[in-house]
C-alpha positions in Angstrom: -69.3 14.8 30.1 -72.1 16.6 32.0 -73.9 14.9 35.2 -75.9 11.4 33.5 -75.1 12.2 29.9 -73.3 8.9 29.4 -72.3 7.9 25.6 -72.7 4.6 25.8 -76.4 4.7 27.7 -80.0 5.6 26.1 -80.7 9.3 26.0 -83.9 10.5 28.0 -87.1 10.2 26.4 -87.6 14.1 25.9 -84.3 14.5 24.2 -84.8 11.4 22.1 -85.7 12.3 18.8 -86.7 9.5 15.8 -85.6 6.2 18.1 -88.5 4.5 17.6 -88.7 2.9 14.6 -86.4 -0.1 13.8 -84.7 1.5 11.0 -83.7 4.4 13.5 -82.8 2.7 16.9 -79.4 4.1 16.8 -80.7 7.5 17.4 -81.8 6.0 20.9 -78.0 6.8 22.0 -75.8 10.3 22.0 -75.0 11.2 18.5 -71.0 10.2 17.3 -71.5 8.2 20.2 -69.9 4.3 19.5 -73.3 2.7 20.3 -74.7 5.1 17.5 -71.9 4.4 14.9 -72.1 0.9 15.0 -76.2 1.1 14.7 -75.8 4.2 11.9 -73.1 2.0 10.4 -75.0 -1.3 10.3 -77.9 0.5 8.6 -76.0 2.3 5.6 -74.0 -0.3 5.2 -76.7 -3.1 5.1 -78.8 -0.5 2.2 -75.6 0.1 0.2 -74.7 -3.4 0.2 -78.2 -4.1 -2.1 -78.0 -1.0 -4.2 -73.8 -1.9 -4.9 -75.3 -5.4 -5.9 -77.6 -3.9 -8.2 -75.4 -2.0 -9.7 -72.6 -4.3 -10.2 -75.5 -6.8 -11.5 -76.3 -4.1 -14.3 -72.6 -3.3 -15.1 -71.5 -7.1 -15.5 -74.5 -8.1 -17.8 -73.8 -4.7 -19.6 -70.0 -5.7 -20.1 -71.1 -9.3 -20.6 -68.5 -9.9 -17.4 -69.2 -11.1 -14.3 -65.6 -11.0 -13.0 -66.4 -7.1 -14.0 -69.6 -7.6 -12.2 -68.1 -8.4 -8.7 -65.7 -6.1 -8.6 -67.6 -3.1 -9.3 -70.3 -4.5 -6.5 -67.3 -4.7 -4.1 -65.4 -1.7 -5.1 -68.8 0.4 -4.9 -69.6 -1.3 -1.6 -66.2 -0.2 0.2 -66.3 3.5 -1.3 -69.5 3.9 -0.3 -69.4 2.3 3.4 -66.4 4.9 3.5 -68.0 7.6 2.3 -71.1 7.1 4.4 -68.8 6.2 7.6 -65.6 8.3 7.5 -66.7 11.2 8.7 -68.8 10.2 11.5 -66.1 7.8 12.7 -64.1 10.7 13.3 -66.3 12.5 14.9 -67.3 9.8 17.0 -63.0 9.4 18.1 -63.6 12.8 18.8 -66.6 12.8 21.0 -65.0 10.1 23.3 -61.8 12.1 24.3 -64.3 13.8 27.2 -63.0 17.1 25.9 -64.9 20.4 27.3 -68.1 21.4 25.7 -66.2 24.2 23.4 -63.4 22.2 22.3 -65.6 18.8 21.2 -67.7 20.6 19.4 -65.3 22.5 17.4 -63.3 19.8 16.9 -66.7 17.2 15.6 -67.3 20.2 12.4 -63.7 19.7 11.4 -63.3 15.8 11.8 -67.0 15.4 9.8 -65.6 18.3 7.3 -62.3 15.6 7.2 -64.8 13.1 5.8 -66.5 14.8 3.8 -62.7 15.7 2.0 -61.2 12.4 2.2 -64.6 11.2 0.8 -64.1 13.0 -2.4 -61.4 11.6 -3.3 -62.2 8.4 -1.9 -65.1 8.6 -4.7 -62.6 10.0 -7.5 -60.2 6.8 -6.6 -63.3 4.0 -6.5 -64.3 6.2 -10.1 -61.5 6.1 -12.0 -61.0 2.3 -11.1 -64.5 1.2 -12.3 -63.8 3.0 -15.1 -60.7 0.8 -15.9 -62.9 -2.4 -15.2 -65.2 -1.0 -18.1 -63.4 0.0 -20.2 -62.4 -3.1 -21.9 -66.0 -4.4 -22.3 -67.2 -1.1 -23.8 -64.6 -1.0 -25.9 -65.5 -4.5 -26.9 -69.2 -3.3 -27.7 -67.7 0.2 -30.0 -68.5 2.2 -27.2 -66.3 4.8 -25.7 -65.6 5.1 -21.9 -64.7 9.0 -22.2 -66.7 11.9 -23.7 -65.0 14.4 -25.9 -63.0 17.3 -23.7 -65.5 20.4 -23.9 -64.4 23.9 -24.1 -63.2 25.7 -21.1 -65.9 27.5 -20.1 -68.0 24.3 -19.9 -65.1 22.3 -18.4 -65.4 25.3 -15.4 -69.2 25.7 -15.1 -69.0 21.4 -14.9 -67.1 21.5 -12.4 -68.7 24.2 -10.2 -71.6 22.0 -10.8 -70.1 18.6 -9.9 -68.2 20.6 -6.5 -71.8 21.9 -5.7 -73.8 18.7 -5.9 -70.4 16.8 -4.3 -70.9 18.8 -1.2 -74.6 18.4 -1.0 -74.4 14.3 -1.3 -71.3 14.5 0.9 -72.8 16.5 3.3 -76.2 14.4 3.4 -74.9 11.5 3.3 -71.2 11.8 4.8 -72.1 13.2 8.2 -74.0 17.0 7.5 -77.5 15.3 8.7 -75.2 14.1 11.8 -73.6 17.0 11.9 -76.7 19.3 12.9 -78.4 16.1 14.9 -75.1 16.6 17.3 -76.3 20.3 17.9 -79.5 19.6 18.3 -79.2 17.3 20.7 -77.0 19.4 22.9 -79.4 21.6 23.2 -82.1 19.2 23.7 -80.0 18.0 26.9 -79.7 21.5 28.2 -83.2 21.9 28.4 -83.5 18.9 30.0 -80.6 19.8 32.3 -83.0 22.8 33.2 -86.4 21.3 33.5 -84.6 18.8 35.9 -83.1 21.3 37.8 -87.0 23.4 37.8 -88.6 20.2 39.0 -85.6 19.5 41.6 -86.0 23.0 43.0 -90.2 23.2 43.4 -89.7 19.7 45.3 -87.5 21.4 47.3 -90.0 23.8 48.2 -92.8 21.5 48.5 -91.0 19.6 50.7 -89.9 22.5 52.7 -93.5 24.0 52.9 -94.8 20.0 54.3 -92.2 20.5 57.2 -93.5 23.8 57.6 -96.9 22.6 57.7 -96.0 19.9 60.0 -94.5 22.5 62.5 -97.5 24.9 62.2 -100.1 22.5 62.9 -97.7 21.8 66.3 -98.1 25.1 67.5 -95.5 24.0 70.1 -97.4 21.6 72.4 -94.7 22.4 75.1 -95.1 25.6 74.9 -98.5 25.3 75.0 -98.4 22.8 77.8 -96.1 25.6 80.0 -98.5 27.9 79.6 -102.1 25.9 80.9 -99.7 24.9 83.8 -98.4 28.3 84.6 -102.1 29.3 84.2 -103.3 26.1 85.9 -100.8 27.4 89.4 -101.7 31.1 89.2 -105.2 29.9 89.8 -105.4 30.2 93.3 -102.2 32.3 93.6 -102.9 34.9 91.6 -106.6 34.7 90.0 -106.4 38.2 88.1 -102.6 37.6 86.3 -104.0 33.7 85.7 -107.0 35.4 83.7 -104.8 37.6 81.9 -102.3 35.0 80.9 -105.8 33.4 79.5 -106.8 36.6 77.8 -103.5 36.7 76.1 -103.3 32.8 75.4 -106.3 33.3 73.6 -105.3 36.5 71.8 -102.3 34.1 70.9 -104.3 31.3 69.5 -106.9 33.6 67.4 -103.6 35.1 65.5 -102.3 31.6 64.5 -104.7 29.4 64.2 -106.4 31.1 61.2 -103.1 30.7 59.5 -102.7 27.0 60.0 -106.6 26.5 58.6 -105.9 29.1 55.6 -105.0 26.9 52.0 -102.7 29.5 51.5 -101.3 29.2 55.4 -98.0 28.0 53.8 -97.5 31.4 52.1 -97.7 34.6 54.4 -96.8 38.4 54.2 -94.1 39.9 57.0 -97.0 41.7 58.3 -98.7 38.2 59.5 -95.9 36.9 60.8 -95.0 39.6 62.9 -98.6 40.0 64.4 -98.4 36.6 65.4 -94.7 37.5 66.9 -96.4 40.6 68.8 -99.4 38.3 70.2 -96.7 35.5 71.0 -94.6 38.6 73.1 -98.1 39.9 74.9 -98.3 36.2 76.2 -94.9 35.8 77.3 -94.9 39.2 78.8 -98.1 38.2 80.9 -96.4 34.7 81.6 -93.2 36.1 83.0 -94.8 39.2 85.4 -94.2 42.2 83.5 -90.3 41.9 83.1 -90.1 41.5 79.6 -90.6 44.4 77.3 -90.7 44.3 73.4 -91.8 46.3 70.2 -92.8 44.9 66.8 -92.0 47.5 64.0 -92.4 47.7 60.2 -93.5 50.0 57.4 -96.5 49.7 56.2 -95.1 49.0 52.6 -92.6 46.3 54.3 -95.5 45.0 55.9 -96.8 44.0 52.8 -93.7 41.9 51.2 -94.0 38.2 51.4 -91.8 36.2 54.1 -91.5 32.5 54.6 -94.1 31.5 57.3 -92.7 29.9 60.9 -89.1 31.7 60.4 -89.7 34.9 62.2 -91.5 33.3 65.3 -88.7 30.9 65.8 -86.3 33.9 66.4 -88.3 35.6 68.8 -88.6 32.3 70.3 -85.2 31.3 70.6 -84.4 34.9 72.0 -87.1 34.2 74.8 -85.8 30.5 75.9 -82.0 31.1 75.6 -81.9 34.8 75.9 -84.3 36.4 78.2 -85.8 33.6 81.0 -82.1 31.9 81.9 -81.4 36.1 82.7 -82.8 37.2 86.0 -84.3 40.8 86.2 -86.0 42.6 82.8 -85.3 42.1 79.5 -86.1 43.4 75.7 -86.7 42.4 72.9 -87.0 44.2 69.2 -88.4 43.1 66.1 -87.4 45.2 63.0 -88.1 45.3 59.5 -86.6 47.4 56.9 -86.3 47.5 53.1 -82.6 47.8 51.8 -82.0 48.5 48.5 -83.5 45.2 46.9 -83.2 43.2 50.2 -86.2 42.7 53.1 -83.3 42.9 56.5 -85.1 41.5 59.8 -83.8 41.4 63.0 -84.8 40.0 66.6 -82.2 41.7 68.9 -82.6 40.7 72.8 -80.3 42.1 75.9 -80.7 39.3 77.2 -78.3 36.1 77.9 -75.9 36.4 75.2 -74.5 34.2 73.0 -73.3 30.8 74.4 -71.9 27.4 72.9 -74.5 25.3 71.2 -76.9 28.4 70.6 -76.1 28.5 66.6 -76.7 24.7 66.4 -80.1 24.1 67.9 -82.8 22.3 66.0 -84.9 25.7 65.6 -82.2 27.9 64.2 -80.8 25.0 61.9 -85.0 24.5 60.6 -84.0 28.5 59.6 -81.1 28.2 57.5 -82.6 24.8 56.2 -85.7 26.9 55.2 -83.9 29.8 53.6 -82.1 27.7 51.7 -84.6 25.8 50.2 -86.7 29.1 49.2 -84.1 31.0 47.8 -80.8 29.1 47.3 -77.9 31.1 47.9 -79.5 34.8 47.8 -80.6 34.4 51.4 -78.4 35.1 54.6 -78.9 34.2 58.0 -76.5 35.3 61.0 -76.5 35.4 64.6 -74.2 38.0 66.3 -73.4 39.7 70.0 -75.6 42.8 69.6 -72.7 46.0 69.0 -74.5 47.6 72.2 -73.2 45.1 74.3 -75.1 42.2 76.4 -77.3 40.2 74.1 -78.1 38.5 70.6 -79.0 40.0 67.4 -80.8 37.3 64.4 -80.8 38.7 61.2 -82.4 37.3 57.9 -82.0 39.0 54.3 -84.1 37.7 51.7 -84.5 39.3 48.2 -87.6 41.3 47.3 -89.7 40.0 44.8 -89.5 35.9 45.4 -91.8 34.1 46.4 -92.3 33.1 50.5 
């Protein structure tokens, strides 16, 4: 059975259809279901219990026999309760073998169609016996229990008749109703399947665009902190590099801080991202004395495409801290974006450190794949690689163009 779709518990209230009422409770549970038998059960059986009465009333004081009487009530009772239970009782064994989608369902048409078959003759049996009850009494009274046999061609056009009208009550009434209630519910449940799965995905999101928030409005106090202290000792050392790193602390702050005050902060192009990359490199380039050297390239047209907000900063990042500053002398960075096909490729390559254990797994580059994920499922790839030149790291993300950041 699929995930929570449980035969024996209340259906969800937006694939519940009729339960309402006291009269139709049963629909509460899956139809062909046992708790819905019983229920569907109780209720036809209960309504053809006081029309078999009347009718067994009417016969007996016709007759002038209430031995007659009784047994006509009973014997319309049981045909009917068959008639009216058969087929869905079948269906219903049916249903609770767990068989795969395809099979049960198949298998439900031709167990109600059973019914509906053995019902016939069910009613031709219960017939022909209340006929011999009768018979006697209307005999009795000058009155004869069988009409004159018509000619052929009215004996076949009768019978075409009777066949027709035997299918519609048996179909009505033995399980048709049921029947297309079964379908109808299936598909009910799929589209609650899907709304759930809608509605699990876009909290997904929002909740990935909160922690996003949450790390945005950071804007990484350590780093942050580094940077006045650097600042704060190049003061009396070095009073023209201290007033650049300023300069370019600023220029930092005025890329990203509009971002984080923007309602739509938590939804950004690749263009924004990677001027905040390119302000974040001037900094770090001022910071660490003119050794590192960088370039920040994209199309104008690539520019444009949306990309998640916080992913591409935490690359260039990472490839500072465990790339560039534990490696003495210069070092390079590269931030590329191309189109490919239907995919948006960017990479953040650095010479710098290499890869080393416990790189792959840091809380940064694990907020990354976390992020990815949560956008765009399984259509999203993240890897981190020795660059093919040699010393050094390459990042890469691929993310399909046209969904959302």
């Amino acid at each position: 059975m699929p995930p929570d779709y449980r035969l024996t518990q209340p259906l969800p209230a937006d694939v519940l259809v009729g339960g309402t009422s006291v009269l139709s409770r049963y629909r509460r549970y899956p139809v062909f279901g046992r708790r819905w038998l019983m229920g569907r059960s109780l209720l036809f059986c209960t309504i053809i219990a006081v029309v078999a009465g009347f009718i067994g009333t009417g016969t007996g004081i016709a007759v002038h026999d209430a031995g007659v009487a009784v047994k006509v009530a009973a014997t319309q009772f049981v045909a009917f309760s068959l008639m009216a239970t058969l087929g869905p009782a079948l269906a219903t064994a049916v249903r609770h073998r767990g068989w795969p989608v395809s099979r049960e369902r198949k298998a439900v048409v031709v167990a109600v169609l059973a019914g509906m078959i053995l019902s016939f003759f069910i009613d031709r049996m219960a017939s022909a016996y209340i006929q011999q009850l009768v018979a006697p009494g209307l005999a009795t009274m000058g009155l004869k229990p069988t009409m004159p046999t018509p000619a052929p061609l009215i004996q076949a056009i009768g019978l075409a008749l009777n066949l027709a009208g035997l299918v519609v009550v048996y179909g009505l009434f033995g399980g048709g109703l049921a029947l297309r209630a079964y379908f109808s519910e299936r598909q009910r449940w799929d589209h609650h399947q899907h709304v759930l799965a809608l509605g699990a995905l876009e909290s997904r999101v929002h909740e990935a665009d909160l922690r996003l928030g949450v790390l945005q409005a950071q804007v990484e106090p350590h780093f942050l902190f580094n940077t006045l202290a650097s600042v704060r000792a190049l003061v009396r050392q070095d009073p023209a590099q201290a007033e650049a790193t300023l300069d370019a602390l600023v220029d930092f702050l005025r890329a990203t801080i509009p971002k984080l005050r923007d309602d739509r902060g938590l939804h950004a192009t690749l263009g924004q991202q990677m001027d905040i990359c390119a302000s974040y490199l001037a900094l770090m380039q001022v910071r660490m004395g003119g050794r590192l050297a960088y370039t920040v390239q994209a199309d104008d047209a690539v520019r444009a495409l949306s990309f998640p907000p916080s992913l591409l900063i935490t690359l260039v990042e990472n490839a500072i801290k465990h790339g560039i500053e534990p490696r003495p002398g210069p070092g390079r960075i590269d931030v590329v974006a191309t189109q490919d096909d239907e995919r948006l490729r960017v990479r953040v390559s650095d010479d710098g450190a290499g890869l080393h254990p416990g790189l792959s797994t840091g809380v940064g580059l694990a907020n990354v794949r976390e992020q990815l994920a949560a956008r765009y499922g399984t259509q999203a790839t993240f890897s981190l690689s020795a660059r093919a030149e040699g010393r050094g790291v390459c990042a890469e993300i691929q993310v399909p163009l046209g969904s959302p950041a």
